[in-house]
C-alpha positions in Angstrom: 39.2 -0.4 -7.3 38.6 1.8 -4.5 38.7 0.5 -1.0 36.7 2.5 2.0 38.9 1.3 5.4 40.5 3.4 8.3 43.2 4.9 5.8 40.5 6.9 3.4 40.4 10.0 3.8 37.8 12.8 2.4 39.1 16.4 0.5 37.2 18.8 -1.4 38.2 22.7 -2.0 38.6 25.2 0.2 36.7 28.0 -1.4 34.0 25.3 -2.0 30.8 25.9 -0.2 31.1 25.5 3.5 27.7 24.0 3.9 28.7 21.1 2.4 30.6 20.2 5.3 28.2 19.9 7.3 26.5 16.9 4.8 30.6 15.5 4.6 30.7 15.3 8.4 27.3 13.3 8.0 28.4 10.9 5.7 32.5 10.7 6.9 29.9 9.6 10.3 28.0 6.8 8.2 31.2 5.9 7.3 32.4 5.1 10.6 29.5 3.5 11.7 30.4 1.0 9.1 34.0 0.4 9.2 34.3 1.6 12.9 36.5 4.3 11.9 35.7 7.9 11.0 37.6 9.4 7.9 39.7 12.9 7.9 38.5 15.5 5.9 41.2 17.9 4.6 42.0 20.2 1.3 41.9 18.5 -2.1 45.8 20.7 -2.6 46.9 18.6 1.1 45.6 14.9 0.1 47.8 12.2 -0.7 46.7 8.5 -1.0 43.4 7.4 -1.7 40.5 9.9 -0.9 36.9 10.8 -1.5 36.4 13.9 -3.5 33.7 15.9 -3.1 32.7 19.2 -5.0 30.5 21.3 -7.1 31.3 22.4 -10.8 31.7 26.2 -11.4 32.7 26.1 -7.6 36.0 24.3 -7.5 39.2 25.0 -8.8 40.1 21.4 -9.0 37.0 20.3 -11.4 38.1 22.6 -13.5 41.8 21.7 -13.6 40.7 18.1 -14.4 38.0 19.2 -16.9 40.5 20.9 -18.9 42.5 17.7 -19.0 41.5 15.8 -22.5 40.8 12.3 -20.0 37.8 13.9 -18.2 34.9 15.3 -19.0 31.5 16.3 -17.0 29.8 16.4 -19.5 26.7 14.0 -17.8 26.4 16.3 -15.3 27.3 19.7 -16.1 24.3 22.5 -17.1 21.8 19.9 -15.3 19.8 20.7 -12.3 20.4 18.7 -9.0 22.0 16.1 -10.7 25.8 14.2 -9.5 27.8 12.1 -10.6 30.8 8.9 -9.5 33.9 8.4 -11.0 36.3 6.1 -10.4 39.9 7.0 -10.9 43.8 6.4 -10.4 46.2 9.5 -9.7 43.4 11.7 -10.7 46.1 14.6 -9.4 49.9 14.7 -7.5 49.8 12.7 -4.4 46.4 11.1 -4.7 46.7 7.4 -6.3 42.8 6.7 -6.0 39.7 8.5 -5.7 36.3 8.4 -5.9 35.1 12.0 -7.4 32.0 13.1 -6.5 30.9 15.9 -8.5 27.5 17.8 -8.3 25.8 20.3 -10.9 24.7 22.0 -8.0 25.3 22.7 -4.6 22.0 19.6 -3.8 23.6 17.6 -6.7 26.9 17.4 -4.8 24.9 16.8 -1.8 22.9 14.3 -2.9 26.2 12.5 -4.1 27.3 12.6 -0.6 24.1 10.7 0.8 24.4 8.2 -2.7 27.7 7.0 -1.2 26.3 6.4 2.2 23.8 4.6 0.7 26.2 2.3 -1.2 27.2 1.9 1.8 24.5 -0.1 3.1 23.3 3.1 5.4 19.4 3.8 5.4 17.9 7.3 5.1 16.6 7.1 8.6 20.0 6.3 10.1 19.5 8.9 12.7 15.9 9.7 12.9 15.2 5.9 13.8 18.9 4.9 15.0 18.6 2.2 11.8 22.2 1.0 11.7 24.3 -0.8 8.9 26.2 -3.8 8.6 29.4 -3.6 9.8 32.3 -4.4 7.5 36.5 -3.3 8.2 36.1 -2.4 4.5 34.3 -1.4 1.6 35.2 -2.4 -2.1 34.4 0.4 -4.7 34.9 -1.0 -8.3 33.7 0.5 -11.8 29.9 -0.4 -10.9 29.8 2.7 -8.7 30.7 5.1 -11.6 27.1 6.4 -12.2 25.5 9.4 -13.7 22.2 10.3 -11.7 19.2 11.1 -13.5 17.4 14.6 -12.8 14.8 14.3 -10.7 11.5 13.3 -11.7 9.4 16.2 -10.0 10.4 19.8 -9.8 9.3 20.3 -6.0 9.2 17.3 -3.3 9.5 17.7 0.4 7.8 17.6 3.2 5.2 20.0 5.2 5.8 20.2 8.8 4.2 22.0 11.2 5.8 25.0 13.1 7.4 26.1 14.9 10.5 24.1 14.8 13.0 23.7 17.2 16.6 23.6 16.0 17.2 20.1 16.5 13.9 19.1 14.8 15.1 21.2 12.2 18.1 20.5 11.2 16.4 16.4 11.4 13.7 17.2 8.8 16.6 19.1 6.5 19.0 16.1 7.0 15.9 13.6 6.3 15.2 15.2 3.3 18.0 15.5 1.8 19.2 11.7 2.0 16.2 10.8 -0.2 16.4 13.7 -2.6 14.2 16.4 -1.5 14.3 19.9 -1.7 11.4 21.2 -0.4 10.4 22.3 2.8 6.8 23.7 3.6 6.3 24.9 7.2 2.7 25.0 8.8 2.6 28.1 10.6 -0.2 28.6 13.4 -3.4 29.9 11.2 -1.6 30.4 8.0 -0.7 34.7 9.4 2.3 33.2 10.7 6.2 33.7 8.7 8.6 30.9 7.9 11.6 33.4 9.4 9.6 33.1 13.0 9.1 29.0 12.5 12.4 27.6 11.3 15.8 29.0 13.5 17.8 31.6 11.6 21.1 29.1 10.8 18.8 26.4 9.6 16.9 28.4 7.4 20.2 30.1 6.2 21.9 26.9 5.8 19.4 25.5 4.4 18.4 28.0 1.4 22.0 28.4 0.7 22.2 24.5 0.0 19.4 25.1 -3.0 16.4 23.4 -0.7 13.0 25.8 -0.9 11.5 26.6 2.5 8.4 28.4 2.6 4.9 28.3 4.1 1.9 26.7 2.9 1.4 26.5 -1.0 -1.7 25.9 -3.2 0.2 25.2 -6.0 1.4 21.6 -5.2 -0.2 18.3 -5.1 -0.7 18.1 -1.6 -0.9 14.5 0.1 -2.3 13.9 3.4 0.1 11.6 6.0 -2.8 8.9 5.8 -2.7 8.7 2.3 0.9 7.3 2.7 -0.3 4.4 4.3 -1.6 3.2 1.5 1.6 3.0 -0.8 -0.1 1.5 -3.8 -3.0 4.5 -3.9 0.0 6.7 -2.9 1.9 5.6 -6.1 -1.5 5.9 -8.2 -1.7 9.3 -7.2 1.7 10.6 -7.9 2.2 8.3 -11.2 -1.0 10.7 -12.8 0.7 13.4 -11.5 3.9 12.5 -12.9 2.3 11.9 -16.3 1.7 15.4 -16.9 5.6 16.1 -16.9 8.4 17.3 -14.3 7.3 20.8 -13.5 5.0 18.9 -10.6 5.4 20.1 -7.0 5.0 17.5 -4.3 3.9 17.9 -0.9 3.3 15.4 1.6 1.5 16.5 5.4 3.1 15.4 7.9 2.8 16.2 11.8 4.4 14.7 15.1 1.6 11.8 15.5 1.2 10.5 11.6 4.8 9.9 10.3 3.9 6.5 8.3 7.0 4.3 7.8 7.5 3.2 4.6 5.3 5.7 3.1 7.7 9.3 3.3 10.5 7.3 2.1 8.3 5.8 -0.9 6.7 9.4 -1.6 10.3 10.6 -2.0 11.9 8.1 -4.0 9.2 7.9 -6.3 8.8 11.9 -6.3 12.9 12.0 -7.7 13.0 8.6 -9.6 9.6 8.2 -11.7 11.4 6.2 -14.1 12.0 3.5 -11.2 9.4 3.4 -9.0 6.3 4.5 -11.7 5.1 2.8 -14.5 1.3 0.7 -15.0 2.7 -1.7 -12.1 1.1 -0.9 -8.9 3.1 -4.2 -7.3 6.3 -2.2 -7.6 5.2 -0.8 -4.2 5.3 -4.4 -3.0 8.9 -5.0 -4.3 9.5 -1.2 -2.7 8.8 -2.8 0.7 11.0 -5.6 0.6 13.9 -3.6 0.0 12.8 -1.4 2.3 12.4 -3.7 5.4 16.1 -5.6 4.0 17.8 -1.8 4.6 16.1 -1.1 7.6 16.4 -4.6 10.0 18.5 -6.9 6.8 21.8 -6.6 9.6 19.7 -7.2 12.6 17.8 -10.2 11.1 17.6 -13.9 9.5 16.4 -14.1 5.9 14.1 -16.4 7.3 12.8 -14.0 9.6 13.2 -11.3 7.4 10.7 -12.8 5.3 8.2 -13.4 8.3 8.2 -9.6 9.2 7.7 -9.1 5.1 4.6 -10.8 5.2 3.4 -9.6 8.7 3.9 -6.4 7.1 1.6 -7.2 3.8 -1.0 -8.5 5.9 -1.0 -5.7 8.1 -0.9 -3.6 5.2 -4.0 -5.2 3.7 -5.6 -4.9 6.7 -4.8 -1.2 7.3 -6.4 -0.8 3.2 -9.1 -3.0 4.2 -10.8 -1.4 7.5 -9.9 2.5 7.3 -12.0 4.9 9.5 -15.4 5.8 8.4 -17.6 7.8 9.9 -20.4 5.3 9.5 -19.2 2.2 11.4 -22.1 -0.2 9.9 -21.2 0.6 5.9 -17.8 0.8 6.7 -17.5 -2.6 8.3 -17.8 -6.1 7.8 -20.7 -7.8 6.0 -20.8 -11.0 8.1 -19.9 -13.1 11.1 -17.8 -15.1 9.0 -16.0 -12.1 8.1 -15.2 -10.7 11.4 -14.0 -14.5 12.6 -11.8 -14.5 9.9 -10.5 -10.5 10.0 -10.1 -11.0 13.7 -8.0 -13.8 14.0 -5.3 -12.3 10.8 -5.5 -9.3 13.2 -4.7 -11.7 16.3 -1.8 -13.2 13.8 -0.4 -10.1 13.3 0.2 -8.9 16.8 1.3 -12.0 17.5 3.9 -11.7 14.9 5.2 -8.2 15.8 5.4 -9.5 19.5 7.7 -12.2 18.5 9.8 -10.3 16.1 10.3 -7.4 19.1 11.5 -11.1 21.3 13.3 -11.8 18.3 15.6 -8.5 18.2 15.7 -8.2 22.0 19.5 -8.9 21.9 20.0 -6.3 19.7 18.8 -2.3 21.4 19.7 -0.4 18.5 17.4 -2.6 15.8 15.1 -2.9 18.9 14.5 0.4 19.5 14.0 1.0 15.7 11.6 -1.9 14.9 9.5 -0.2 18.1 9.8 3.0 16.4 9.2 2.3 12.8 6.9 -0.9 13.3 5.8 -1.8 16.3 4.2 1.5 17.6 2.0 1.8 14.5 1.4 -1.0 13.7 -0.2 -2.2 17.0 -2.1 0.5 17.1 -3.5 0.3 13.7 -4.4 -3.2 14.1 -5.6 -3.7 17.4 -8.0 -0.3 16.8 -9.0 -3.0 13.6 -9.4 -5.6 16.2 -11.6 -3.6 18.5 -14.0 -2.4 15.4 -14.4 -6.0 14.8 -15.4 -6.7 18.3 -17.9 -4.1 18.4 -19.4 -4.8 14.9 -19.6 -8.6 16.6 -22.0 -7.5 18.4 -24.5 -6.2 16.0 -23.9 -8.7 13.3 -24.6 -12.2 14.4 -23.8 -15.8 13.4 -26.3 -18.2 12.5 -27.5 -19.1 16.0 -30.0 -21.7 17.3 -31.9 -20.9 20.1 -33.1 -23.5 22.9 -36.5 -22.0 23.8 -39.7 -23.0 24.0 -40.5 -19.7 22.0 -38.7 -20.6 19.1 -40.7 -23.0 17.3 -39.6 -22.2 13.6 -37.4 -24.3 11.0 -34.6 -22.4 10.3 -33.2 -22.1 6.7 -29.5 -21.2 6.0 -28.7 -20.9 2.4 -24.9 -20.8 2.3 -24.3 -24.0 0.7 -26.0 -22.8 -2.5 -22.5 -21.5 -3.1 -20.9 -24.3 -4.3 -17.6 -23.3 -3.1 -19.0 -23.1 0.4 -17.5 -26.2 2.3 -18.5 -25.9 5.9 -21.2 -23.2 8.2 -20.1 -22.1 11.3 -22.8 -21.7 13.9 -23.6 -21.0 17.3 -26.2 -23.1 19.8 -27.2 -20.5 22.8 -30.0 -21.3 25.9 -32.0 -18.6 27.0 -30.3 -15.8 28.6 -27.7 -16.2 31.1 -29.2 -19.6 31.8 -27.3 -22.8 31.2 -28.2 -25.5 28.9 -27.6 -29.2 27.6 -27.6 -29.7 23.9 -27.4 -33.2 21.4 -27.7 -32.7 17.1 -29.4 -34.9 15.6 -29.2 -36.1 11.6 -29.5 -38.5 9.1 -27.9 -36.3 6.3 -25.4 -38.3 5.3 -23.3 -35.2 3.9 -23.2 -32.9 6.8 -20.9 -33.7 9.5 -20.4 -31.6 13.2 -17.2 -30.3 15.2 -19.6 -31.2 18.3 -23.0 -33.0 18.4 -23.6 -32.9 21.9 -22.2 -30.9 25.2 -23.6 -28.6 28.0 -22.9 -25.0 28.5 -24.0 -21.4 29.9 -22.7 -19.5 27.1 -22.8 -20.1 23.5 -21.0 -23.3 22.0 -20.0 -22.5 18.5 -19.9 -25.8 16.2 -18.9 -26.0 12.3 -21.3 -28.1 10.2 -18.5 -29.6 7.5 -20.6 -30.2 4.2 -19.4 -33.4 2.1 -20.2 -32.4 -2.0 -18.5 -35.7 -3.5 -21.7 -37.5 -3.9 -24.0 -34.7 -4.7 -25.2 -33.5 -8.3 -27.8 -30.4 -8.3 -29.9 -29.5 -5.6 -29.9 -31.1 -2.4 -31.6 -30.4 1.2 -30.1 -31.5 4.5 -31.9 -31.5 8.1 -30.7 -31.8 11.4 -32.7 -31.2 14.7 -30.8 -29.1 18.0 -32.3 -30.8 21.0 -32.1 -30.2 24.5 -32.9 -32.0 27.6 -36.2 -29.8 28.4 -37.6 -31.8 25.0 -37.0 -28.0 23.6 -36.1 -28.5 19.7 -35.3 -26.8 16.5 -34.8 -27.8 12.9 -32.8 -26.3 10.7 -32.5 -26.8 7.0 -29.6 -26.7 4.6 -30.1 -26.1 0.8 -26.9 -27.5 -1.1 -26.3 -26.8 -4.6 -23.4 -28.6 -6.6 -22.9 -28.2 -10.5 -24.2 -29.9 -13.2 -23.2 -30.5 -17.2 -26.1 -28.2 -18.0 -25.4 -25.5 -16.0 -23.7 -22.8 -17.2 -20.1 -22.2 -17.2 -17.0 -20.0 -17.0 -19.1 -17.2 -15.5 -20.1 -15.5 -11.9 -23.6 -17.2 -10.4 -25.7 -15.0 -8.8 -26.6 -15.9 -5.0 -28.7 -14.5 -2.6 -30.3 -11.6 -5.5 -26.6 -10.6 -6.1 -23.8 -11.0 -8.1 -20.9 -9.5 -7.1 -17.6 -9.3 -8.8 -14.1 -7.6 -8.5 -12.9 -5.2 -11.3 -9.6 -7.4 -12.1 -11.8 -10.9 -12.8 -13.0 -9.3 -16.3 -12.6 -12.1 -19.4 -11.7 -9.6 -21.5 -10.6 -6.5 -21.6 -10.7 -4.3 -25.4 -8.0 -1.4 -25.6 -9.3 2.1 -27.6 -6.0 3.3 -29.6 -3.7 3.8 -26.7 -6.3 3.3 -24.0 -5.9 0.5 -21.8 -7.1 -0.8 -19.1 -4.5 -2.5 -16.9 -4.7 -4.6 -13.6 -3.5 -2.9 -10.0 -2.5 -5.3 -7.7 -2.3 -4.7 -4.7 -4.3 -2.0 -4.5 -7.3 -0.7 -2.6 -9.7 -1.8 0.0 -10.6 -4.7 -2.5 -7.3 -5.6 -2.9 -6.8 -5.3 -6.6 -9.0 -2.8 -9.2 -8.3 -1.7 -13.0 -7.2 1.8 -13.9 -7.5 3.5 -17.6 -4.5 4.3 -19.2 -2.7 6.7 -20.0 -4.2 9.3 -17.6 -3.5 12.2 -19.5 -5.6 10.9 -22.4 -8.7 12.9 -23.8 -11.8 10.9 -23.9 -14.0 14.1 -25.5 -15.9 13.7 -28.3 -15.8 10.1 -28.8 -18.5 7.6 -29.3 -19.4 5.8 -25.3 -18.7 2.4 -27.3 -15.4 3.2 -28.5 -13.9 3.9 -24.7 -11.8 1.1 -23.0 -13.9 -1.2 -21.8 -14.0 -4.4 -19.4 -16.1 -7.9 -20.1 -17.8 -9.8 -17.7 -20.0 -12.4 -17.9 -22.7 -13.5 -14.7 -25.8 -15.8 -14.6 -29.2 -15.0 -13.1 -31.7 -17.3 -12.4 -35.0 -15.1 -13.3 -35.5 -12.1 -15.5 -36.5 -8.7 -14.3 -35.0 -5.0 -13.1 -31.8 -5.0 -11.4 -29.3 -2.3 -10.2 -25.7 -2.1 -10.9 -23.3 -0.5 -8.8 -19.7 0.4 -9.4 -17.6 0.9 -6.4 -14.4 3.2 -7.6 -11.4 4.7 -5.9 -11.9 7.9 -4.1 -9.2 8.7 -5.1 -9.3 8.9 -9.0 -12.0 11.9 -10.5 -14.2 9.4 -12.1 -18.3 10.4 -11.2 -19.2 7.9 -13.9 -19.3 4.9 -15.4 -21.1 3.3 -18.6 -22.0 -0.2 -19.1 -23.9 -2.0 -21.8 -25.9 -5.4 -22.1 -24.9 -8.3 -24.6 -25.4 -5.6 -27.9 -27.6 -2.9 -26.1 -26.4 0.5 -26.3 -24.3 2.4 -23.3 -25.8 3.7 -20.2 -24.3 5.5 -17.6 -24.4 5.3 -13.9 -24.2 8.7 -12.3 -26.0 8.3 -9.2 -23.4 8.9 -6.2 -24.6 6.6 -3.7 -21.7 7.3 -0.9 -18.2 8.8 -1.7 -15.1 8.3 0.4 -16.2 5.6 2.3 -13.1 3.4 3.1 -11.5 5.1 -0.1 -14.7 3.7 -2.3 -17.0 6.1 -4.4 -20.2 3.9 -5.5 -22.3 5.1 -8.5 -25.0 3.0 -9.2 -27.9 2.9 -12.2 -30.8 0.3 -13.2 -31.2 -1.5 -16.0 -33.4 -4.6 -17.2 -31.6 -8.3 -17.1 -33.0 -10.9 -18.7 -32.4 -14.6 -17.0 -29.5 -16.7 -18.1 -26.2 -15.9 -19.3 -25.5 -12.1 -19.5 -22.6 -10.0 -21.0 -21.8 -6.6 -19.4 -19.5 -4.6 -20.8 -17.7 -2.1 -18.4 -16.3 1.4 -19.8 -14.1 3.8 -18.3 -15.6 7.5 -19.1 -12.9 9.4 -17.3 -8.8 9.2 -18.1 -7.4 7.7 -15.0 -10.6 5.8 -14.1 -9.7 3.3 -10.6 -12.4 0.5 -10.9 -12.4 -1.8 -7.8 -16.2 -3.9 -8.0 -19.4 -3.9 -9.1 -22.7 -5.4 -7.7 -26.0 -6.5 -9.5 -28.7 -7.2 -7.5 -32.4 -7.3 -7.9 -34.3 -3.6 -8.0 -36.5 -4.9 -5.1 -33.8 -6.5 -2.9 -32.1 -4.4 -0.3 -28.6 -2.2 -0.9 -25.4 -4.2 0.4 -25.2 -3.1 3.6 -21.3 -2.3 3.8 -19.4 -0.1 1.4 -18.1 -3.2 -0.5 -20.9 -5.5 -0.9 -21.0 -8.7 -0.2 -17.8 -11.3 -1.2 -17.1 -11.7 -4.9 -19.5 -14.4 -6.5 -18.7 -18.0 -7.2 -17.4 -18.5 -10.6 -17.9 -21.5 -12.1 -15.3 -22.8 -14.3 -16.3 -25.9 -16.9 -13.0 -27.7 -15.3 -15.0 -27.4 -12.0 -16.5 -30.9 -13.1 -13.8 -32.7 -14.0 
């Protein structure tokens, strides 16, 4: 066992590659930061004790004097492409008792062995960038666990693209960045495009730099190229890179970055998952969850509680959902909420939110270093991309209403609010107003012995809002409650609530259609049928919607088969009266899918072409129209396209107005048989 303290010491060759001594000072640095003391680097020929080895085979003299020795062999690491490896070992050579041998195919193999110690060490990739430090510990045990044999990496190409030009500090940042995670590419954004790589990066950088085996050019149209905003979104990040992936290594990765959108934890998930696909990919979009845990543990796990550890975790997620949720569209009506309910309840997980960050920055006040980070990393963006949710709420507050009751002799009309047909519906917020800027006294009155108020009586010159609680336990079917808004001007207004509650006869284990629709998420299928190797799986999280299905594998050819032998997805809904309906399917943007096909009970497969919107809030809708008899109905779902990202779809009558947001109204009550007990 090998023990990192004040006495290790580092050695590698002297006609090794001087570069890497720059990348050994780096780690000898992490080192220190650690145990509080920063190790010596010398010649292999001079060290004595226990060291740290580092080299590169074909370029050290040592290697080869132990590779001719019948006790070592290379053999997991030599003729391999940017690949290292650990070993473990006791007098190794004359004067050195222990060592751990680092040893690269490459020049960025042996480099990337470096940073694998450091992280061992408990350091983070953004140790510098952010100022994320480690635990502190007087030593380090190194047993046989560490002897390891890295996988090539996953992707030919990965790096970043940057624009230029760069300063030499901000250079030799993006190289050292890039490196810790495994990268080896570095694409500079040069003015218009006429601009040279030689005039944007500084000549010892660049020299440094190519001689280390990292690829530094300008702008390519050869990779897949990722926009910064993408990596927000980690699961359609991962989506996008798995189908990539799919199609073998010789992929070249490239994700946009600039000074304003550096998303944190999405570089350092693009980068792990562009060198490891065999950790991080896979059908299992929740691996990105996972991924974030670990993350936040590197990042703040020394700074922080488990307990509150786990609070800034699920800040984190809901932010996250958030983020996925309310994305920037340039039409702020079909890109926003549906209802008042839905911007009460979006705005206060927004309010929770900032609240949270607020006492997490309180929390690690103590502490500059991990304060300064958590600013950095998550207090900056996050803030900003949740209060500029906030404000979209606010304003879309103003243009979708509540249910509102007005005390004016000019309204003379019952109102009717149909909420409670949903029988999971359990309580309708409202609002009582007077007229404009005036103020006004206000009593409820009802004898319905099933609807109860926050408030029944009060007086005010702006609007009260009061929650009508609705009481189901001694309700079968169809019911109708009253209650009368009264105010002391002998001004008053009825309003009526329908209430629906299940039956034995009425159908079960399917979606009810409310209000002309039925809407339903892409994961709540009953069934899902595989063709040959074609599967559909569930994504969660993923999306806008939270969770979708995707058609696997994504490199599958779909040509010249039958519609009604693709993968498909069951569903079953209920409709009260026969007639014409449309159906839309909202998809990812981000998969190439343009169409969908979908059948009734046994009727043959039709497709829905018709692009109603595209990249609204990362949703494509395609919509078609078909005839729906009443009752119980069957639709069957197919993927046309490899790769396919279903989220929702929507039936509602031909005659009844289009949703008016880009995701419909909220998924449909399902009515399970145990719902009656």
């Amino acid at each position: 066992m090998l023990v990192i303290d004040e006495s290790t010491i580092f050695c590698t060759d002297p006609e090794g590659f001087p570069g890497l001594r720059r990348i050994a000072d780096l780690v000898m640095e992490d080192v220190s930061l650690v145990t509080g003391a920063r190790p010596d680097c010398v010649n292999v020929q001079e060290a004595t004790g226990k060291v740290v080895y580092f080299g590169t085979l074909g370029e050290s003299e040592w290697l080869d004097m132990l590779n001719a020795r019948d006790d070592f062999d290379f053999k997991e690491v030599r003729g391999k492409k940017e690949v290292f490896g650990f070993w473990t070992v006791e007098n190794p050579s004359r004067g050195i008792s222990e060592a751990l041998i680092i040893v690269g195919s490459d020049r960025l193999g042996t480099i990337y062995g470096l940073f694998h110690l450091s992280e061992i060490l408990g350091l983070s990739p953004l140790v510098r960038a952010f100022g994320v430090l480690p635990r502190r510990r007087p030593r380090v045990e190194l047993g046989p666990w560490v002897n390891y044999a890295a996988a090539a990496p996953s992707s030919a190409l990965r790096g970043l693209s940057v624009p230029g030009p760069l300063e030499e500090d901000a250079a030799w940042a993006v190289v050292e960045r890039l490196l810790r995670q495994r990268g080896n590419l570095l694409e500079v954004r040069v003015g218009d495009g006429t601009g040279s790589v030689q005039e944007a990066v500084p000549a010892e950088v660049l020299k440094w730099a190519k001689d280390c085996g990292v690829c530094v050019k300008a702008a390519s149209e050869d990779a897949v190229r990722i926009d910064a905003a993408l990596a927000t979104h980690l699961p359609e990040l991962w989506s996008r890179m798995t189908d990539a992936l799919e199609k073998g290594p010789e992929v070249e990765f490239v994700l946009e970055t600039d000074q304003d959108m550096m998303p944190e934890p999405g570089i350092s998930f693009f980068l792990d998952l562009a060198s490891d696909r065999k950790k991080l990919g896979g059908r299992d979009a929740s691996v990105t969850a996972r991924y974030t845990w670990e993350w936040l543990k590197r990042q703040f796990g020394p700074a922080l509680q488990a307990k509150e550890l786990s609070r800034l975790d699920q800040m984190l997620k809901e932010s996250t959902r958030l983020v996925e949720r309310w994305r920037q569209s340039d039409d702020a009506a079909l890109g926003g909420p549906e209802t008042a309910a839905e911007i009460r309840r979006e705005s206060e997980r927004c309010k929770q939110v900032l609240e949270s960050v607020n006492n997490i920055t309180n929390t690690l006040a103590e502490d500059a270093s991990a304060a300064h980070a958590f600013v950095r990393l998550m207090e900056e963006p996050l803030v900003a991309a949740v209060s500029g949710i906030a404000s979209m709420l606010e304003e879309a507050s103003g243009r979708i209403l509540p249910h509102r009751v007005i005390l004016s002799r000019a309204e003379t009309d019952a109102y009717v609010w149909t909420d409670a047909l949903r029988p999971d519906v359990g309580s309708i917020p409202f609002e009582i107003a007077g007229p404009e800027g005036e103020a006004f006294s206000f009593r409820i009155q009802s004898g319905c012995p099933w609807i109860q108020f926050s408030v029944t009586e009060g007086q005010s010159s702006s609007p009260v809002r009061i929650v009508a609680a609705i009481d189901r336990s001694g309700i079968s079917g169809r019911s109708e409650g009253v209650f009368v808004v009264m105010d002391a001007s002998g001004n008053a207004v009825t309003v009526q609530i329908p209430v629906y509650c299940p039956t034995p006869s009425d159908e079960s284990d399917c979606f009810w259609e409310n209000d002309d629709v039925v809407s339903v998420d892409a994961s709540h299928f009953s069934r899902a049928i595989p063709s040959g190797n074609s599967v559909l799986e569930i994504l969660a999280p993923f999306g806008p919607l939270g969770s979708a299905i995707k058609a696997f594998p994504t490199f599958a050819d779909y040509s010249g088969q039958p519609l009604h032998s693709l993968p498909c997805a069951e569903y079953e809904f209920y409709v009260k009266e026969a007639g014409p309906r449309k159906v839309r399917f909202l998809l990812s943007s981000q998969c190439d899918a343009n169409r969908m096909g979908f059948s009734l009970g046994r009727g043959p497969v039709q497709v829905a072409s018709e692009t109603v919107f595209d990249d609204v809030c990362g949703i494509r809708a395609l919509e078609a129209t078909f005839d729906c008899p009443a009752g119980r109905n069957l639709l069957r779902v197919y993927a046309l396209t490899p790769g396919t990202v279903f989220l929702r779809f929507l039936v509602r009558r031909a005659d009844a107005p289009a949703p008016l947001t880009c995701a419909g109204p909220a998924e449909s009550y399902f009515h399970r048989s145990v719902d009656l007990g």
